[in-house]
C-alpha positions as a LaTeX table, in Angstrom:
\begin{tabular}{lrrr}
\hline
Residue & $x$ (\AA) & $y$ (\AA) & $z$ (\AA) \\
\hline
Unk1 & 4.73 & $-6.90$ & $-34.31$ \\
Unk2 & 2.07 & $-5.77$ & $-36.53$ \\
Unk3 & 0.49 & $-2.35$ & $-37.11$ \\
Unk4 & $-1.97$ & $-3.25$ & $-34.31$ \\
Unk5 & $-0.20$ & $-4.41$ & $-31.51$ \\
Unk6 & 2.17 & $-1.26$ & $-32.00$ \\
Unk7 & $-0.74$ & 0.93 & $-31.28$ \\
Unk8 & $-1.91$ & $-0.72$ & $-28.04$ \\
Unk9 & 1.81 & $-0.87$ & $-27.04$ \\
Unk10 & 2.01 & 2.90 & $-27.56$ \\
Unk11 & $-1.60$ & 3.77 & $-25.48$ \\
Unk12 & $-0.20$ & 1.88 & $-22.79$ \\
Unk13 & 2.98 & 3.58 & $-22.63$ \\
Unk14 & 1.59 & 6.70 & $-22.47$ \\
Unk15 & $-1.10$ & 5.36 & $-20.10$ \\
Unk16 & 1.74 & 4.56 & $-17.77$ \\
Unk17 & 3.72 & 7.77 & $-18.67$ \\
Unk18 & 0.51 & 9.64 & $-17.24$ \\
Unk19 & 0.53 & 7.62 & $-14.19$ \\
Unk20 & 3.70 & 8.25 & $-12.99$ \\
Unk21 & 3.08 & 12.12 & $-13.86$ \\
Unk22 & 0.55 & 11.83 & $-11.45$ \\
Unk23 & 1.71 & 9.87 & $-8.75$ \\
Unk24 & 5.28 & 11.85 & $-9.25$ \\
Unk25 & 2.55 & 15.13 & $-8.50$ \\
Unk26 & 1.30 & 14.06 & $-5.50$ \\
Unk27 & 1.23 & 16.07 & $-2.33$ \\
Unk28 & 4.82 & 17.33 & $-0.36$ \\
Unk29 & 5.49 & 16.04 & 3.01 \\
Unk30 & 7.76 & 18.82 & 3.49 \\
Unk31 & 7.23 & 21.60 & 6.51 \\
Unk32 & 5.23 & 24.15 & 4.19 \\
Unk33 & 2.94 & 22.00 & 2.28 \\
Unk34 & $-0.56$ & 21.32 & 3.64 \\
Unk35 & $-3.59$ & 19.59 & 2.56 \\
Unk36 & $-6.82$ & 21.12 & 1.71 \\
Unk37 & $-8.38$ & 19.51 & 4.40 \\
Unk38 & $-5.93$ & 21.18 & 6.80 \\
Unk39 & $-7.08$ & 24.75 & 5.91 \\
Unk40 & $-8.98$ & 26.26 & 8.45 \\
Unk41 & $-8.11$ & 23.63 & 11.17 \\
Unk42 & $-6.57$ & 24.62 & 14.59 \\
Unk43 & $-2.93$ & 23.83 & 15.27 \\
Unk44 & $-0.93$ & 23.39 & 18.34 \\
Unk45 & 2.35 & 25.81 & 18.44 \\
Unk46 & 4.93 & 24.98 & 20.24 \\
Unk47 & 8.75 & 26.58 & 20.04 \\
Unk48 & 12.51 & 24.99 & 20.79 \\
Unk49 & 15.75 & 25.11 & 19.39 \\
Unk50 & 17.83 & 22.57 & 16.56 \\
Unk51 & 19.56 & 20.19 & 18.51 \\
Unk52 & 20.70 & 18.06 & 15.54 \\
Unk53 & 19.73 & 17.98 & 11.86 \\
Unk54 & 20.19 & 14.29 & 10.01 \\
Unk55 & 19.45 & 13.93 & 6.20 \\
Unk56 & 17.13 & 10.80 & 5.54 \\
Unk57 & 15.14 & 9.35 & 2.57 \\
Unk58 & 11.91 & 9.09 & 2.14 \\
Unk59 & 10.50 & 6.01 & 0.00 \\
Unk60 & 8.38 & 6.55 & $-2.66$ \\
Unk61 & 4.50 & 5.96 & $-3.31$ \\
Unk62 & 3.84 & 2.42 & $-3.86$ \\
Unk63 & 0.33 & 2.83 & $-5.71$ \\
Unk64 & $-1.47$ & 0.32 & $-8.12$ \\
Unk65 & $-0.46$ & 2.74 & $-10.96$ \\
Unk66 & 2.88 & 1.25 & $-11.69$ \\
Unk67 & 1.78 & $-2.53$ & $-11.01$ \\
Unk68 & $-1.28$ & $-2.36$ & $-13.52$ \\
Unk69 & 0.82 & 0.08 & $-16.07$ \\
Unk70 & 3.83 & $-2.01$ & $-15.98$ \\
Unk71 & 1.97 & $-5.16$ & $-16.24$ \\
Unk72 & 0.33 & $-3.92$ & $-19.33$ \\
Unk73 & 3.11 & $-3.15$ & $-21.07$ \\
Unk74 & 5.03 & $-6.47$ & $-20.43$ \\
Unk75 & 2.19 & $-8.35$ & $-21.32$ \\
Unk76 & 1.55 & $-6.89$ & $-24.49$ \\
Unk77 & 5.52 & $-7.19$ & $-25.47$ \\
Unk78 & 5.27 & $-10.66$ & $-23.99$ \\
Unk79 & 2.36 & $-11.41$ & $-27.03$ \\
Unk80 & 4.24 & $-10.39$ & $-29.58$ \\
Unk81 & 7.03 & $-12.83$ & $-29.12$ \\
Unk82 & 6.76 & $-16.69$ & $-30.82$ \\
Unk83 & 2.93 & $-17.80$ & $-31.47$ \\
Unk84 & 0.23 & $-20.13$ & $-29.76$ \\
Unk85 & 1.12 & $-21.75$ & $-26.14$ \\
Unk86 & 4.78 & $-19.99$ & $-26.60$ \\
Unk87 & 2.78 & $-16.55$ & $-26.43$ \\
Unk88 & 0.54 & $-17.21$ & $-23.81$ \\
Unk89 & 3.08 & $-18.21$ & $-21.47$ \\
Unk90 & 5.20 & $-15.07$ & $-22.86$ \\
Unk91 & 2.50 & $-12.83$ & $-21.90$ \\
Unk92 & 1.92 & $-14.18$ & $-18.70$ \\
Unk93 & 5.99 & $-13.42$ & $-17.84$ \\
Unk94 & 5.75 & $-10.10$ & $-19.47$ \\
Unk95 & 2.85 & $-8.79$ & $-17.76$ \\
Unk96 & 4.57 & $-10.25$ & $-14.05$ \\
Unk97 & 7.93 & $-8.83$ & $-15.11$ \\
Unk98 & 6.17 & $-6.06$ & $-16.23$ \\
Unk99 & 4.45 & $-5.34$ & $-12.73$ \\
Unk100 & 7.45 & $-6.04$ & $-10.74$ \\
Unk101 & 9.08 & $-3.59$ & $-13.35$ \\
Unk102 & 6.68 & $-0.53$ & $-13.17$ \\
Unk103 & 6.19 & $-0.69$ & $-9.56$ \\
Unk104 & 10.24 & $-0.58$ & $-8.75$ \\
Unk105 & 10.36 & 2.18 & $-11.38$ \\
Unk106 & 7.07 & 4.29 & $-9.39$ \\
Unk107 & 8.95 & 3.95 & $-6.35$ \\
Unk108 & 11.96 & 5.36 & $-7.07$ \\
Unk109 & 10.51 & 8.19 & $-9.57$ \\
Unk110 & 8.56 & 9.87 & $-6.51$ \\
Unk111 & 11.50 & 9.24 & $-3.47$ \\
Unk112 & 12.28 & 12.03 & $-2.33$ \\
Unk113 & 14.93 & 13.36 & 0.49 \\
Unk114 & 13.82 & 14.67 & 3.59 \\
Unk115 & 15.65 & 15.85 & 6.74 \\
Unk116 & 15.06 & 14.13 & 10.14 \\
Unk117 & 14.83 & 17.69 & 12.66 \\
Unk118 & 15.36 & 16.84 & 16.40 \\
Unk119 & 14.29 & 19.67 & 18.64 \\
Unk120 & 14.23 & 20.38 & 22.38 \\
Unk121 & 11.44 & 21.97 & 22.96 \\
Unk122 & 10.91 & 25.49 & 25.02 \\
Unk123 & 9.47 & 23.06 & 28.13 \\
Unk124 & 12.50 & 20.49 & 27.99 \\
Unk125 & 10.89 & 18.13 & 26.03 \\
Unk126 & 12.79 & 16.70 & 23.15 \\
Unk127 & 11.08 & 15.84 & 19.39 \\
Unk128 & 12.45 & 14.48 & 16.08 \\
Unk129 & 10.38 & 14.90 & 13.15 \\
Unk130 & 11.30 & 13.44 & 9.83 \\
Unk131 & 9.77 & 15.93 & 7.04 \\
Unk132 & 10.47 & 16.52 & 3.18 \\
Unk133 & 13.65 & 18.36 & 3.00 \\
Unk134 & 12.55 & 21.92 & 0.62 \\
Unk135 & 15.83 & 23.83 & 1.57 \\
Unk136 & 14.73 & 24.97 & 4.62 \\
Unk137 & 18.54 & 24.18 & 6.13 \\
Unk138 & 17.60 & 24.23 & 9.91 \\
Unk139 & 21.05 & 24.83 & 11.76 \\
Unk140 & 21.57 & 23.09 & 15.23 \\
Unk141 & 20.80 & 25.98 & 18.00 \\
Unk142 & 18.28 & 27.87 & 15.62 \\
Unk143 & 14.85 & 29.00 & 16.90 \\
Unk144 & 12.02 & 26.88 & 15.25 \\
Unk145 & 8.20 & 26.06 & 15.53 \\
Unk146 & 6.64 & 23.22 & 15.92 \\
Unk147 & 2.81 & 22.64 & 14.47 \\
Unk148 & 0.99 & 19.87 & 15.85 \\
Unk149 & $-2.90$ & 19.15 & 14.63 \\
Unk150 & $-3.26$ & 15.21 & 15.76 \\
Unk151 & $-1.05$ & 12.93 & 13.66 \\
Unk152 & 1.11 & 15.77 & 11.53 \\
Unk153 & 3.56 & 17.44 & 13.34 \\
Unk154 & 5.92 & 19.92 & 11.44 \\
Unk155 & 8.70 & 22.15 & 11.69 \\
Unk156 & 8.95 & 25.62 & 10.23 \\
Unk157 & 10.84 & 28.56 & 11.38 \\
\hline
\end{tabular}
């Protein structure tokens, strides 16, 4: 590989570092994270009581970041290997391996584990909500909240 090809495999490298920085930043799911666009909003409040408590996982993000990155990088390694039709077709595998490569590796840098929380509500009513699990430890029989505001629902003490 010459002095060249070193430095475009190192840029993209770093390119795809960054992405996964990124993606691995991205916004909690958990019971006490909100969105800016949820500031200010009104929320429904309802209360109930732990009926069960079930550790899940929740996949990761499944962006473009890790595709495009990945494929990058495996086509530029794929390049560098024999000469003329040999390295087109080597770069054409890299850069698919590549893809299939980075986007496994995005996914499974941002899973996370969350907790599935199944309440009975204060009116009878009976919920599960599935929520990033940041050490809240709800305990069957303890006294929660839920927060409604149309499609999120979560559960806080």
């Amino acid at each position: 590989m010459d002095l060249t090809n070193g430095r475009k495999l190192r840029a993209v490298c770093g390119a795809l570092l960054a992405g996964l920085l990124i993606t691995g930043c991205a916004s909690g799911l958990g019971g006490g994270t909100y969105s800016r666009g949820e500031a200010r909003r009104t929320m429904v409040v309802q209360f109930g009581s732990v009926e069960s408590v079930r550790a899940v996982q929740l996949e990761g993000t499944k962006s473009p970041v890790g595709t495009v990155a990945g494929a990058a990088v495996g086509g530029i390694a794929g390049s560098s290997v024999g000469g003329g039709r040999g390295a087109s077709i080597a770069t054409v595998l890299g850069a698919v391996a590549g893809g299939l490569a980075g986007s496994a590796l995005e996914e499974g840098v941002t899973r996370e584990q969350g907790v599935e929380v199944t309440v009975r509500l204060d009116n009878g009513q009976y919920l599960a909500v599935v929520q990033e699990d940041q050490g809240e430890n709800f305990m069957p029989g303890q006294r929660v909240r839920i927060l409604r505001d149309g499609g999120t629902t979560r559960v806080t003490r």
